[in-house]
C-alpha positions in Angstrom: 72.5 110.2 56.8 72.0 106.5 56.8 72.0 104.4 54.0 70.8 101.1 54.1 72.0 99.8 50.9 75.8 101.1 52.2 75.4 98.7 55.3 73.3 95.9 53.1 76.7 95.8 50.8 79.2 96.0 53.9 78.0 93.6 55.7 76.9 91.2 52.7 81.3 92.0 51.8 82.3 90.9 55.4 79.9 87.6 55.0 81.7 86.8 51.7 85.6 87.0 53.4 85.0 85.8 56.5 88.5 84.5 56.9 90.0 88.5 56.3 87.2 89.9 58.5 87.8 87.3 61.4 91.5 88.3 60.7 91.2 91.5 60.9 89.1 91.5 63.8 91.5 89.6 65.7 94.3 91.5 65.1 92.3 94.2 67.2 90.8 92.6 70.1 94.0 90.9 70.7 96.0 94.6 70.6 92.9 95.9 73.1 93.0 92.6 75.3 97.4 92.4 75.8 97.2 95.9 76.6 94.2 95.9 79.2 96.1 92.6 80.8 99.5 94.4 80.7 97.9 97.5 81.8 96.1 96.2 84.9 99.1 94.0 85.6 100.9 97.1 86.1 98.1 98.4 88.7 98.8 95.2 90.1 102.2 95.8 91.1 101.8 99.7 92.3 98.9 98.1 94.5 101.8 95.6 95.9 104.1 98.5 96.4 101.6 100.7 98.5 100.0 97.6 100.6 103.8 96.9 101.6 104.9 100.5 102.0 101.9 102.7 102.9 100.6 100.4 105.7 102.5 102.9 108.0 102.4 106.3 108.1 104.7 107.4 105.1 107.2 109.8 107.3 108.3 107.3 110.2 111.6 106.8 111.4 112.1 103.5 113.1 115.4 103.7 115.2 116.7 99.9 116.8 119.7 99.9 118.8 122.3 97.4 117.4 126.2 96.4 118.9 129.0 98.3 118.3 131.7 97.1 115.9 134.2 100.1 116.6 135.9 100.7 120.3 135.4 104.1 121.1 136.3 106.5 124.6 137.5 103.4 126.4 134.4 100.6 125.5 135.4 97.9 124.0 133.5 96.7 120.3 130.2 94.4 120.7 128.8 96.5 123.2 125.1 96.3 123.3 123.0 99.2 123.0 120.2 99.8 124.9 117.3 102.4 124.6 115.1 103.5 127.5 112.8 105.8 128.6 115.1 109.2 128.7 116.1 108.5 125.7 112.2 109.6 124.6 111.9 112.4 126.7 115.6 113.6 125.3 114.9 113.3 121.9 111.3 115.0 122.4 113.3 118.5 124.0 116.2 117.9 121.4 114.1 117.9 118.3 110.3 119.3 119.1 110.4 121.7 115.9 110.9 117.7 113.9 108.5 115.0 115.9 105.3 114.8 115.0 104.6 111.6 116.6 107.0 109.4 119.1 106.5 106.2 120.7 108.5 103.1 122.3 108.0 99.6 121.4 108.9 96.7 123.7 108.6 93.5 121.6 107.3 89.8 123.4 105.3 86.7 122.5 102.0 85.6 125.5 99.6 83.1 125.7 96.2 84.6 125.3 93.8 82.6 127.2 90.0 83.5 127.3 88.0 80.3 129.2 89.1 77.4 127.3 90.4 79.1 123.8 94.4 80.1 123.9 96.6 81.2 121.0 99.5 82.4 120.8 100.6 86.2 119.6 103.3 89.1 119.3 102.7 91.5 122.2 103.7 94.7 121.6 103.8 97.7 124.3 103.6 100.6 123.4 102.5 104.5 123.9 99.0 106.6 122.5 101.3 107.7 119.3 101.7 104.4 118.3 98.1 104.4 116.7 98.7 107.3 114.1 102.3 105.7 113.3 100.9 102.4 112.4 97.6 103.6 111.2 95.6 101.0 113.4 91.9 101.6 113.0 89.5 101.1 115.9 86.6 98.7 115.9 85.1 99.3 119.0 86.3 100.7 122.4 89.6 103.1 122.4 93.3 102.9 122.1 95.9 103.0 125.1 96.1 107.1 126.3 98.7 108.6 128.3 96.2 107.7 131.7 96.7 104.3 131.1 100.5 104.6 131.0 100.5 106.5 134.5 98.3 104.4 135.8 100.8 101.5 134.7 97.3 99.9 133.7 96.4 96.2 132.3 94.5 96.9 129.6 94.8 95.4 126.4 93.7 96.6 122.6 93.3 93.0 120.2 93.8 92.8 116.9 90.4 91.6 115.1 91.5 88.0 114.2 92.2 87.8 118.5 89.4 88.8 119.1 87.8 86.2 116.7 90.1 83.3 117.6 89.5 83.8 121.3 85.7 85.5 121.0 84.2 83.9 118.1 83.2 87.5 117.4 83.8 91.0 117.4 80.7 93.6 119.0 81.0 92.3 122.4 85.2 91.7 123.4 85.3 95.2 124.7 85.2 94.5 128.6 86.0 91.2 128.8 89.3 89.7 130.8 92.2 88.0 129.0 95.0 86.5 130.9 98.5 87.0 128.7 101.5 84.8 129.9 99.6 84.3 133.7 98.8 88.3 134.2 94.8 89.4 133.8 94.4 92.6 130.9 91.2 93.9 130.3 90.3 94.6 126.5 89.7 98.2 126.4 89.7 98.1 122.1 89.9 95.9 119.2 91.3 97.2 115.8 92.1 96.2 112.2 95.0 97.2 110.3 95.5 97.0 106.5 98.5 95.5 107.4 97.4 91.8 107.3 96.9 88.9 108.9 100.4 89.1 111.2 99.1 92.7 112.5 95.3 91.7 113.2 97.1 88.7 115.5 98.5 91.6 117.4 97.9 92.9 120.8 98.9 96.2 122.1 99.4 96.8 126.1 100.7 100.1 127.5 104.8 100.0 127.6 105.3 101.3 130.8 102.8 98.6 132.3 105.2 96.0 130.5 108.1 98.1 132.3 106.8 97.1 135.5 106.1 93.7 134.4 110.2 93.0 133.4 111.2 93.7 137.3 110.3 97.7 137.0 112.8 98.0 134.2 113.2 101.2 132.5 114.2 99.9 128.9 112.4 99.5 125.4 113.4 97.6 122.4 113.0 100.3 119.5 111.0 103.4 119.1 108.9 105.2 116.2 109.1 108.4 115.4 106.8 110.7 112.4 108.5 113.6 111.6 106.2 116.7 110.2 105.1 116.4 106.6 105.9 119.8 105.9 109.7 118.8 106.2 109.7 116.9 102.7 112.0 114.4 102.2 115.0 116.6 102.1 114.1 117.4 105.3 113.8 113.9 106.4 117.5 113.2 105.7 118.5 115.8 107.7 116.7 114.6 110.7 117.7 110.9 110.2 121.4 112.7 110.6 121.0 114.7 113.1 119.3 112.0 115.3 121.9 109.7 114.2 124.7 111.8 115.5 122.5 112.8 118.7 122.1 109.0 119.8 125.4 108.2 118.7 127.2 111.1 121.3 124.7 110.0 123.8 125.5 106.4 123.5 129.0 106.2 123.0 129.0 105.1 119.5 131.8 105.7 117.2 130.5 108.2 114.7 132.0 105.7 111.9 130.6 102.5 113.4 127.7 101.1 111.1 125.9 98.4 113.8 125.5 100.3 116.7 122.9 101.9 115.6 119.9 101.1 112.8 117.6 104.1 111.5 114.6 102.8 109.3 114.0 105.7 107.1 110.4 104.8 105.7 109.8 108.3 103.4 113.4 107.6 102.1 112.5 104.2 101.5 109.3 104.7 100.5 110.4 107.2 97.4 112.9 104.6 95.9 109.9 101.8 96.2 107.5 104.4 94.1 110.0 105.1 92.0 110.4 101.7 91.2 107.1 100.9 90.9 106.4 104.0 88.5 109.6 102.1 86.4 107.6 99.1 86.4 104.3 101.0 85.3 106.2 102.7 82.6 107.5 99.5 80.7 104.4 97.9 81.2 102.5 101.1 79.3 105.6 101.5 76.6 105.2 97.4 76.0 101.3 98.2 76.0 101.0 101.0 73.5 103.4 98.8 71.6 101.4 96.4 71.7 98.7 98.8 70.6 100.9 100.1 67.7 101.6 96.2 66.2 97.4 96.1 66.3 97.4 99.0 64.0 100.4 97.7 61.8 98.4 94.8 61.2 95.1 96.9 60.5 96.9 99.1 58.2 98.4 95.8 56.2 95.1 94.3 55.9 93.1 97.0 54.9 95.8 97.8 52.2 95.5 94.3 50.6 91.6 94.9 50.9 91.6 97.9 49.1 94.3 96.3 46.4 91.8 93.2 46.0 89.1 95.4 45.5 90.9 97.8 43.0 88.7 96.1 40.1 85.2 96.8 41.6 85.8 100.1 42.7 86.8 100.7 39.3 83.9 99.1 37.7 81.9 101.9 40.6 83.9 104.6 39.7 82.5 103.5 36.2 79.3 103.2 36.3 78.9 107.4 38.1 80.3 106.3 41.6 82.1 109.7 43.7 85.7 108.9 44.9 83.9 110.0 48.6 81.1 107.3 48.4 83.9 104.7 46.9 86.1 106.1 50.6 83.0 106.6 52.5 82.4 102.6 52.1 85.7 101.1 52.5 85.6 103.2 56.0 82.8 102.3 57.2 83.6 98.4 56.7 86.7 99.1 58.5 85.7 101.1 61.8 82.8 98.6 61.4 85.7 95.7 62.0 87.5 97.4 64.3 85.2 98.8 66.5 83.3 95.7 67.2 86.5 93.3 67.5 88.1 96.4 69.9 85.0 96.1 72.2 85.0 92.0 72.2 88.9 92.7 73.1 87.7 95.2 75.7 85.5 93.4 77.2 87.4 90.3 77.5 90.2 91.9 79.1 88.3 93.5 82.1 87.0 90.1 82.7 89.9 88.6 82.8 91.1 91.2 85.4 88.2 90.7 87.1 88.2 86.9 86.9 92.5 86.9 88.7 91.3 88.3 92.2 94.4 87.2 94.7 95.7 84.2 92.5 98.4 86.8 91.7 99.3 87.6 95.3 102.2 85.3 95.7 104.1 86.9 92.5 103.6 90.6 94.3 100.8 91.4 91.8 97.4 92.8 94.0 93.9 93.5 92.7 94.9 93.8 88.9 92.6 96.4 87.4 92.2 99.4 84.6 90.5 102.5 84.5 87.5 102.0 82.4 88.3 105.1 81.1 91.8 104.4 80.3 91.0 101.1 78.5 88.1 103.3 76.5 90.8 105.6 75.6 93.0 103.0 74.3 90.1 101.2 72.3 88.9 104.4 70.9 92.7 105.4 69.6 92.7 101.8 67.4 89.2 102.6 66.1 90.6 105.9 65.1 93.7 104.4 63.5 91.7 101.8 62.0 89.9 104.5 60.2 93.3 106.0 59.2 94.1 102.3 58.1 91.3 102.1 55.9 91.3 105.6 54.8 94.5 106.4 53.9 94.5 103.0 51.1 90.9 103.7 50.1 91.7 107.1 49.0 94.4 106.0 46.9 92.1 103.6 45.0 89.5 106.4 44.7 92.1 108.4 42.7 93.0 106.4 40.3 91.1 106.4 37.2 88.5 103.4 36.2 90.0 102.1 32.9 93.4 101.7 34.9 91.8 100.4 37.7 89.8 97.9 35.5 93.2 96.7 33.8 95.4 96.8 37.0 92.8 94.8 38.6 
């Protein structure tokens, strides 16, 4: 039921110690606002940690051949390795029940020249797999396909800042002729990738066409292989080994020599980079409910010397017929009163400050800072609770104690 005497009285109290309520309020907004900031912060990094990690697909092996430091069955140590295309076709017969995708990448820097606009990019050749690996997303037009590697055709699929630094646009590249390092490609595609700048100032051509280019040459710098999700990443492991050993026999590599042979294992790296990042969200949370918990503290100790400095009146309304709930029910309200609004001010400012960071945070690995609204509604309704335990807990002491000793004590 309302009362608007109760509410008269409270707020006519709060007029007359402004410097307690203003204290008390601040103690709360600040608690709310360092743990939204900390909070969102924490968001911030775990968005670093995916945008770095999750551009690729999450279960690709990258394999790079490297020189041997070992001599082994009559080669002598710094041997160069070199991957070509049986090593592909091998490892596709070898370990079909593994691969879900597989594709070689042959690595070079062209001039890209369209009429009087030229930049220079990374070229990268490559095979129709290399799109679900690297997650590229097409704009308009298609990827390379296997017809375009028979064919050993000239077609080439631009990043969207190419196509914009050589177009001035994007709806109306598809078709057009480029010429890369003095050879005509026609742009069959352009794509965006979440991967950034450096990726959307990337062209694709098909790898055997590059092959042909490098005096019919059979060889490719790397490949990328997915390996089936179903596998977990215990089954991962055992694939990076067994592929390991397999190119290692194949190659000639001493099974104990560490250079010859480099195996990017993304899943394995990728579950010590969430793991960190859940470390990092963890201390961030423990140091914000901490935070949280010093907010009460210091709602607790206020509303105690309240109560104590009020002991006389509540006496004198104990008294004069006052119940020990009214005498509770109105040191309660004044508090959740206090706390609530300072906890939404708090709220409020915190969001906005979130909101206000955008990518001014980028350089020290913290992306798009933000909080559940829910979350930071949780949080702020938590200290209006425990403010009401604050207040309650000291009111109903003075509520039991008798007037004449509160009138003397006070």
């Amino acid at each position: 039921m309302f009362d608007r005497d109760r509410w008269v009285e409270i707020f006519e109290t709060i007029q007359k110690n402004k410097l307690r309520t203003v204290l008390s309020g601040f103690t709360v907004a600040l608690g709310i606002f360092i743990f939204v900031i900390l909070y969102g912060l924490g968001n911030g990094l775990k968005n670093t940690f995916q945008q770095f990690f999750l551009d690729d697909a999450e279960n690709v092996l990258f394999v790079r051949p490297g020189r041997t430091s070992i001599p082994y069955k009559g080669y002598k140590s710094g041997r160069r390795i070199e991957f070509d295309n049986a090593d592909i076709v091998d490892i596709k017969e070898n370990f079909d029940d593994y691969i879900e995708y597989i594709t070689p990448r042959i690595f070079s820097s062209v001039t890209a020249t369209y009429k009087t606009e030229s930049e220079n990019y990374s070229n990268i050749s490559v095979g129709p797999d290399h799109q679900y690996i690297e997650k590229t997303i097409m704009m308009y037009g298609r990827y390379i396909n296997q017809q375009d590697l028979m064919n050993k055709e000239k077609y080439a699929v631009v990043g969207r800042l190419v196509a914009l630094d050589l177009f001035g646009q994007l709806n109306n590249v598809v078709g057009h002729y480029i010429d890369l390092n003095g050879f005509t490609y026609k742009i069959i595609g352009v794509f965006q990738d979440s991967g950034g700048d450096n990726v959307e100032r990337t062209i694709y051509t098909p790898y055997t066409t590059q092959q042909l280019l490098n005096k019919s040459t059979d060889k490719i710098s790397m490949f990328a292989v997915t390996f089936r999700q179903e596998l977990g990443h215990a089954g991962s492991i055992k694939f990076e080994n067994d592929l390991r050993k397999f190119l290692k026999e194949k190659k000639n590599i001493s099974p104990r020599d560490p250079r010859g042979l480099w195996i990017n294992n993304l899943a394995d790296q990728l579950r010590q980079n969430q793991r960190f990042a859940s470390v990092l969200q963890t201390i961030v949370s423990v140091v914000g409910i901490g935070t949280l918990m010093a907010g009460i503290i210091g709602i607790s100790n206020i509303m105690v010397f309240v109560v104590k400095e009020r002991t006389k009146e509540l006496g004198i309304r104990k008294a004069l017929g006052a119940s020990p709930r009214s005498v509770i029910a109105m040191v309660l309200q004044e508090s959740i009163l206090i706390t609530t609004f300072s906890g939404y001010i708090g709220l409020f400012l915190g969001i906005l400050t979130l909101s206000s960071m955008g990518d001014r945070l980028d350089e020290y690995f913290i992306t798009n800072p933000y909080i559940n609204l829910n979350t930071a509604l949780f949080a702020t309704v938590v200290l209006i609770v425990c403010g009401g335990i604050a207040g309650y807990i000291p009111a109903k002491r003075a509520a039991s104690i008798k007037p004449i000793v509160a009138l003397r004590n006070g």
